[in-house]
N, C-alpha and C positions, 0 to 999 in steps of 0.2 A: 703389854698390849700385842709385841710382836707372837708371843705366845699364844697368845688367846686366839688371835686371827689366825694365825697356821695351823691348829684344833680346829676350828670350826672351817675353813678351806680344808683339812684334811676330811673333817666328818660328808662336808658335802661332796667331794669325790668319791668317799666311800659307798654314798647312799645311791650317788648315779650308775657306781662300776656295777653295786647289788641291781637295782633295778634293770641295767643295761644287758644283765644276762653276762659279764665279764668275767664275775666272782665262778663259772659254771663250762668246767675246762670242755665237757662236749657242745658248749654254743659256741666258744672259740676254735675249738678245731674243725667244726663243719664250716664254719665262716672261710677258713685258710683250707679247705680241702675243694679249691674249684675244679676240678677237673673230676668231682665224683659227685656225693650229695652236697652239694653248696648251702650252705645256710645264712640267708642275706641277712638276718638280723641288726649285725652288727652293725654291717655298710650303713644302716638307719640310725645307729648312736652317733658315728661318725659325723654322717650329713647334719644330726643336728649339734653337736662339738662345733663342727668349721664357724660357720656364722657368729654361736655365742664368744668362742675364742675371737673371731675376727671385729667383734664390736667391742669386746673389752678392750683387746689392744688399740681399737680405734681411740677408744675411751680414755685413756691411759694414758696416749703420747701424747697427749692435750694438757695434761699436769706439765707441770717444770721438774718435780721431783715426786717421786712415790710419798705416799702415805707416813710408810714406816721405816724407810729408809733414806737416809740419805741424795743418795740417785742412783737411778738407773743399770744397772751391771748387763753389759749386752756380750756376746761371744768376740773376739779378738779375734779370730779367723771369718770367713767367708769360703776358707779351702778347703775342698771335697780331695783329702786324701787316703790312703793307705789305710791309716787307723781310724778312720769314719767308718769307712765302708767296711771293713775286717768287723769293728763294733757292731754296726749295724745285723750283719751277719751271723755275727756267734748270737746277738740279741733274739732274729727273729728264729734260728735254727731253735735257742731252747723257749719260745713261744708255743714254737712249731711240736716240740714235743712233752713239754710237762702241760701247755693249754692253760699257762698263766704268766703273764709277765708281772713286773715286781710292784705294781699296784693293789689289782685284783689279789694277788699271793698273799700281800700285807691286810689287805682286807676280810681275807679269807681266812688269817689265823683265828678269828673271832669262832670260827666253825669247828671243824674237825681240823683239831691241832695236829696231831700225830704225822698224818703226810705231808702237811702244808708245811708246819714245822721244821722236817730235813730238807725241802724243796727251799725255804727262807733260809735257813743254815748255808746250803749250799751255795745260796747265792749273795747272801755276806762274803763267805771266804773268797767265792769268784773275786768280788770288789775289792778285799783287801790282797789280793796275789796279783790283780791288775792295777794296785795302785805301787805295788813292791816292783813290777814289772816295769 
């Protein structure tokens, strides 16, 4: 079951990043290029993300235990350090220049494999030399 639900939560991500213009690296980089052609699109996927994100999780903490798990797994820290923002950083730097992050990427193999492909390669090995690191 845990399976089936994370297939079908992954398809409906997919189908909102497609519809959202996310999958389409020149709607993202006009989105992040404020200071020249801005392109609000996005800012509108966003707007409507917060709210549905904010009534599930309202939704959610009202159980005693998840669905398909056991309980709850919430972050151990609260501390904004060093390797947050460092993350954060290297994260939006390559947003900022391939105009995919590892969503939209994943989403986007289904297309034109061939670039997307060393773009997802690269960024597995990213993950496994930061998890060696």
């Amino acid at each position: 079951m845990k399976f089936l639900m994370a297939g079908l939560a992954g398809l409906l991500l997919g189908v909102g990043l497609v519809l959202g213009g996310m999958t389409q690296p020149a709607v993202v980089l006009g989105f992040l290029d404020v200071a020249g052609a801005w392109d609000p699109r996005l800012l509108f996927v966003m707007l409507g993300a917060i709210p549905v994100t904010m009534l599930g999780y309202r939704w959610s903490w009202r159980r005693s235990t998840p669905w398909l798990a056991d309980g709850f797994r919430l972050p151990e820290t609260r501390r904004i350090d060093v390797r947050l923002v460092g993350g954060a950083a290297i994260f939006g730097v390559g947003w900022g220049l391939a105009g995919y992050c590892p969503g939209p990427a994943l989403v986007s193999l289904a297309g034109d494999m061939l670039p997307i492909g060393g773009l997802v390669a690269a960024m597995v090995l990213g993950w496994r030399l930061a998890d060696r690191i």
